[in-house]
C-alpha positions as CSV (number, residue, x, y, z in Angstrom):
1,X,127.6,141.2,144.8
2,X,130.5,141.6,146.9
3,X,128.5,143.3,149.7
4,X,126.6,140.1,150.1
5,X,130.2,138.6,150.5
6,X,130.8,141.1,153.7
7,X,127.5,139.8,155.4
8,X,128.9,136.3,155.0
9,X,132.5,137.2,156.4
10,X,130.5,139.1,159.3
11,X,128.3,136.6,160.0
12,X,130.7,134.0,160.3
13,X,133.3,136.7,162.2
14,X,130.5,136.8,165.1
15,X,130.2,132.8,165.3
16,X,133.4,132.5,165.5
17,X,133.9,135.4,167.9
18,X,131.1,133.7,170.1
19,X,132.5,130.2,170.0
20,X,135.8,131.5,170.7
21,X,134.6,133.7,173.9
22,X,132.6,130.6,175.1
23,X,136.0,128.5,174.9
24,X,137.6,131.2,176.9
25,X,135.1,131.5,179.2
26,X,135.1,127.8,180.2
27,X,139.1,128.2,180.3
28,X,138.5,130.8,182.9
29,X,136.2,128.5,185.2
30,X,139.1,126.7,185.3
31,X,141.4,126.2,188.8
32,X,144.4,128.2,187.9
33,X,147.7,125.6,187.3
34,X,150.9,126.0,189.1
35,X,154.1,125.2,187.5
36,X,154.1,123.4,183.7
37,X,156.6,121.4,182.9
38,X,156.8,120.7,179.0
39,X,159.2,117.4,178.3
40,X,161.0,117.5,175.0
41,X,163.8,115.4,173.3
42,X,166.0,114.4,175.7
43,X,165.5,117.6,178.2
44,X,162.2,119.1,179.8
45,X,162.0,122.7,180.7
46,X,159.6,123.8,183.4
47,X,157.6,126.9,183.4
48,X,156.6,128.6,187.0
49,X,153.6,131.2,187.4
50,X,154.8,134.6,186.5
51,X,157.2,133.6,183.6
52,X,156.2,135.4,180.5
53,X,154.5,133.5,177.7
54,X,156.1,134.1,174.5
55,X,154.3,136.0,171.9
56,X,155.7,133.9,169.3
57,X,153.9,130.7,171.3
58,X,150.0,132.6,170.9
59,X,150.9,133.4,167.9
60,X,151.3,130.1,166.6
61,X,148.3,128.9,168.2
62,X,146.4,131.7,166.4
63,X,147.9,131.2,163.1
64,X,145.9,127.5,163.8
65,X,142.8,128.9,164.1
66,X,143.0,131.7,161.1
67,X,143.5,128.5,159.3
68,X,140.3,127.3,160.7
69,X,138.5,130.5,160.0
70,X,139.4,130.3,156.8
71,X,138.3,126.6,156.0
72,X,134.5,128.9,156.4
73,X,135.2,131.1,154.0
74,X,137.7,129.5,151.4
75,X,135.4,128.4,148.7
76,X,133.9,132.1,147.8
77,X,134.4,132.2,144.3
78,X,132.9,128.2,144.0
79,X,129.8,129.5,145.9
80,X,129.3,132.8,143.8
81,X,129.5,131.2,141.2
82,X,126.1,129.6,141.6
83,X,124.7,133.4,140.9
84,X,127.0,133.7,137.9
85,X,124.4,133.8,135.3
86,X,123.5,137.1,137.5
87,X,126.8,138.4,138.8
88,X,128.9,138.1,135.3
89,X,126.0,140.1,133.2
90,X,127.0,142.8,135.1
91,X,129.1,146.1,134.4
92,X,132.2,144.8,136.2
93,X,135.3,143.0,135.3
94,X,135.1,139.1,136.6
95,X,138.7,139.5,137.7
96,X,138.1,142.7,139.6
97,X,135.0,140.5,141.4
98,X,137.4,138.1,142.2
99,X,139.6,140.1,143.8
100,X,137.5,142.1,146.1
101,X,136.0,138.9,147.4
102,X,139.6,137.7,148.5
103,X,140.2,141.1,149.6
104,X,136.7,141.0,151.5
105,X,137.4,137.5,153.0
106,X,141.2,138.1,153.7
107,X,140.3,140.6,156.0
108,X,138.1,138.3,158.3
109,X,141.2,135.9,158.1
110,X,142.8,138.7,159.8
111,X,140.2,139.4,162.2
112,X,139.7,135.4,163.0
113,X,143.7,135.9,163.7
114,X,143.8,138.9,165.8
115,X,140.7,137.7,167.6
116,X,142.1,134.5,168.6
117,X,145.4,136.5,169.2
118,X,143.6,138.5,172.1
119,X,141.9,135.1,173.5
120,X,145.2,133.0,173.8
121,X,146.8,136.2,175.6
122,X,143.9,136.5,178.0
123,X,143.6,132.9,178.9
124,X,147.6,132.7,179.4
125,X,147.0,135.8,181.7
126,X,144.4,134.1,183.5
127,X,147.1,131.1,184.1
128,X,149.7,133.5,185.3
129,X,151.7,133.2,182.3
130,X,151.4,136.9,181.2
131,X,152.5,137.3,177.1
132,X,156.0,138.8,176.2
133,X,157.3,140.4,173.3
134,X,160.2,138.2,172.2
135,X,162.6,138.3,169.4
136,X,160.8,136.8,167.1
137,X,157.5,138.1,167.6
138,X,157.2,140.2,164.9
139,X,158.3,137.6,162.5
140,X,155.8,134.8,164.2
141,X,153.1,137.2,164.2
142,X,153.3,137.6,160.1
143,X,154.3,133.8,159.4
144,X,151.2,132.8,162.0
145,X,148.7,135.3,159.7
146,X,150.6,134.3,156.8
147,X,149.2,130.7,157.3
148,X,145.9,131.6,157.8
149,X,146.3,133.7,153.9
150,X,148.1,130.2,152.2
151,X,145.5,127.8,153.8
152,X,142.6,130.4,152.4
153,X,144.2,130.6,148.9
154,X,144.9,126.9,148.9
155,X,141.4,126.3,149.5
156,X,140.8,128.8,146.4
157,X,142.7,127.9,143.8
158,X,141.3,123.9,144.4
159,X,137.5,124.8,144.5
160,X,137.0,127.8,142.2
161,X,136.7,126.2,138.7
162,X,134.4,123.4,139.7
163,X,130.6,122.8,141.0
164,X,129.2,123.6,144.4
165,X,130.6,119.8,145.2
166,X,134.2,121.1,145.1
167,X,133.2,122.5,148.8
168,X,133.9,119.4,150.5
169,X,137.1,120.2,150.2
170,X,137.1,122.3,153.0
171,X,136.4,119.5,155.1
172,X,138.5,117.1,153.6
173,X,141.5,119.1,153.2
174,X,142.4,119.3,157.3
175,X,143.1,115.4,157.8
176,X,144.5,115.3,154.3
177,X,147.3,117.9,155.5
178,X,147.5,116.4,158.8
179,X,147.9,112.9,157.5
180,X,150.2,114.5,155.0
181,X,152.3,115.9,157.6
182,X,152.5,112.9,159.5
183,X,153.8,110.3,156.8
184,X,156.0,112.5,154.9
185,X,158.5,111.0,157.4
186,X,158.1,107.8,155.9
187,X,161.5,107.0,154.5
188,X,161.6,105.4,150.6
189,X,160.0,107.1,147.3
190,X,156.3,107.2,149.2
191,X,157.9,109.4,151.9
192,X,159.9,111.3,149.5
193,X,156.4,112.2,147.2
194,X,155.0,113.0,150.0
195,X,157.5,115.1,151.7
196,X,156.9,116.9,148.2
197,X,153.8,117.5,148.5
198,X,154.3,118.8,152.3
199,X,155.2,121.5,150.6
200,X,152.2,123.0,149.4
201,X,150.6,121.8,152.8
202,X,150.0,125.4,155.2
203,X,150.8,123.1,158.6
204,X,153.8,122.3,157.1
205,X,155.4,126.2,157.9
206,X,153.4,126.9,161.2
207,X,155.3,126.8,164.1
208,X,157.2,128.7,167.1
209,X,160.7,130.3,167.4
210,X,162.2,132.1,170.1
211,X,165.5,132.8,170.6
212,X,165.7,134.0,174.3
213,X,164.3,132.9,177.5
214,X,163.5,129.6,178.9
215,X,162.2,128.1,175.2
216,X,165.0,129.1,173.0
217,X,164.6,126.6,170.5
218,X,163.0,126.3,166.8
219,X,159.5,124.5,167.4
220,X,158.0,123.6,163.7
221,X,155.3,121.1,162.6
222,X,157.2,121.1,159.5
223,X,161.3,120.3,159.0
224,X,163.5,122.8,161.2
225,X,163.3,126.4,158.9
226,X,163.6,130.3,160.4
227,X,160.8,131.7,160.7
228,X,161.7,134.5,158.7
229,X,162.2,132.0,155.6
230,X,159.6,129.9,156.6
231,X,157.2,133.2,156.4
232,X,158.7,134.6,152.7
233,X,157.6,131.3,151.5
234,X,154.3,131.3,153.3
235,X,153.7,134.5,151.7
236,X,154.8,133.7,148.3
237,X,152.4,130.4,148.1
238,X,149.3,132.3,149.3
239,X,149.9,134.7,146.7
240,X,150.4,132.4,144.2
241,X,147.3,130.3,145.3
242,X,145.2,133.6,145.2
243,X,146.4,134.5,141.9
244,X,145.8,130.9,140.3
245,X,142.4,131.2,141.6
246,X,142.1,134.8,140.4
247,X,143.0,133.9,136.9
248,X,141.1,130.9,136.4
249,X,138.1,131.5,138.1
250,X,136.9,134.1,135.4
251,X,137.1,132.2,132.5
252,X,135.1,129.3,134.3
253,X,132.6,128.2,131.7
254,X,128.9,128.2,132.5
C-alpha cells in the first residue's frame, strides 16, 4: 500500500529533479550579468559580482517550489482511496495508513526543497553571486520547508474526504491563493474577509529576512512578520492541516 506511495513520490522526485536540472542548465547557457540593481520603495540597492547571495534569499525561492512539489503529491489519501475497498480490508489501522503516506510524501517535500535549494545556490554561483550564511538562515531555511509542509497539508485536509474530482484542487488552489493574496489589500469588509482568509493561504508567510548586509530588510509576500513567528505559525497550520486530514480521512464512508 504505502510502498506503491514511495514509487509515486520517486517518480515524481526524478521529474522534478530533471525539469529542475534542465532549468538550470539553460540558466547556465546564459551570459553571465554584471551588477543588479533591485529598486524598492523609495530606495534601490545595487548588488556587484562577488557580493554574497543571502541564504535566506534561495531559501525563499525554494520554499516556492517545495510548494510546487507538493501541489504533485497533495491529494494522496483522495487517490488511495480509490483502492479502499482493497487497502481498508486489510490488517492495518486506517489512521496508521494515513500517516505513513504523509510521512512518505513529506519526505519528497523535503527533497523537492533541498533539491531546488542546491539549484538556486549553483545558478547564483554561476552569476557570481556566491550564497552566504546570514543571520537568519537557519530560521529561513525551516519557514521556506515549513511552507512547502502547510501548502501539502492544506491540499490534504481539502481533498481527502471527497471523490477523485476533489483533485482539481491542486490546480485550482495556486491562483486562488495568489489572487487571495493580492486583494486582501482591498480596504472595506471584502478586504477584511479576505485578509482572514490570507491566513490559511501558505504564500501568505513565505518570504525573506536578513538582518545584515546590503538587504537588511524584512521582505514578505504576506504583512511584515519575523520569520521566526512567521515559521511557528507555518508549522502549527501544516500540522494542524495534516492532522484534520489524518482524522477524517479514515472514517470516509465508501
Amino acid at each position: 500500500m504505502e510502498y506503491v506511495e514511495f514509487l509515486r513520490v520517486r517518480r515524481t522526485l526524478l521529474w522534478y529533479s530533471g525539469i529542475l536540472a534542465l532549468i538550470v542548465l539553460v540558466i547556465l547557457t546564459l551570459p553571465q550579468v554584471g551588477t543588479i540593481n533591485v529598486h524598492g520603495a523609495g530606495s534601490s540597492t545595487r548588488f556587484a559580482p562577488g557580493a554574497g547571495a543571502p541564504l535566506s534569499a534561495l531559501a525563499t525561492l525554494a520554499g516556492f517550489f517545495a510548494a510546487i512539489y507538493a501541489t504533485i503529491v497533495g491529494a494522496s489519501l483522495n487517490r488511495e482511496s480509490e483502492t479502499r475497498d482493497l487497502s481498508w480490508t486489510k490488517p492495518l489501522s486506517r489512521t496508521l495508513l494515513a500517516v505513513r503516506y504523509m510521512l512518505l510524501d513529506l519526505a519528497g517535500v523535503l527533497v523537492a526543497f533541498s533539491v531546488a535549494l542546491g539549484g538556486a545556490a549553483i545558478v547564483a554561483t554561476y552569476m557570481h553571486f556566491p550564497p552566504v550564511f546570514d543571520p537568519q538562515a537557519g530560521t529561513q531555511l525551516v519557514l521556506a520547508f515549513g511552507v512547502g509542509a502547510m501548502w501539502y497539508g492544506l491540499l490534504q485536509a481539502l481533498t481527502c474526504a471527497f471523490r477523485s474530482g476533489a483533485r482539481a484542487m491542486n490546480g485550482i488552489l495556486w491562483p486562488v491563493a495568489l489572487a487571495i493574496g493580492g486583494l486582501s489589500h482591498l480596504p472595506g469588509p471584502l478586504g477584511a474577509v479576505l485578509r482572514l482568509v490570507d491566513l490559511i493561504n501558505p504564500l501568505h508567510y513565505l518570504g525573506m529576512t536578513t538582518s545584515d548586509g546590503p538587504m537588511s530588510a524584512e521582505q514578505t509576500l504576506g504583512y511584515p512578520m519575523p520569520a521566526d513567528e512567521r515559521a511557528l505559525i507555518v508549522w502549527c497550520l501544516a500540522l494542524g492541516f495534516c492532522a484534520i486530514a489524518v482524522y477524517v480521512w479514515p472514517r470516509r464512508e465508501a
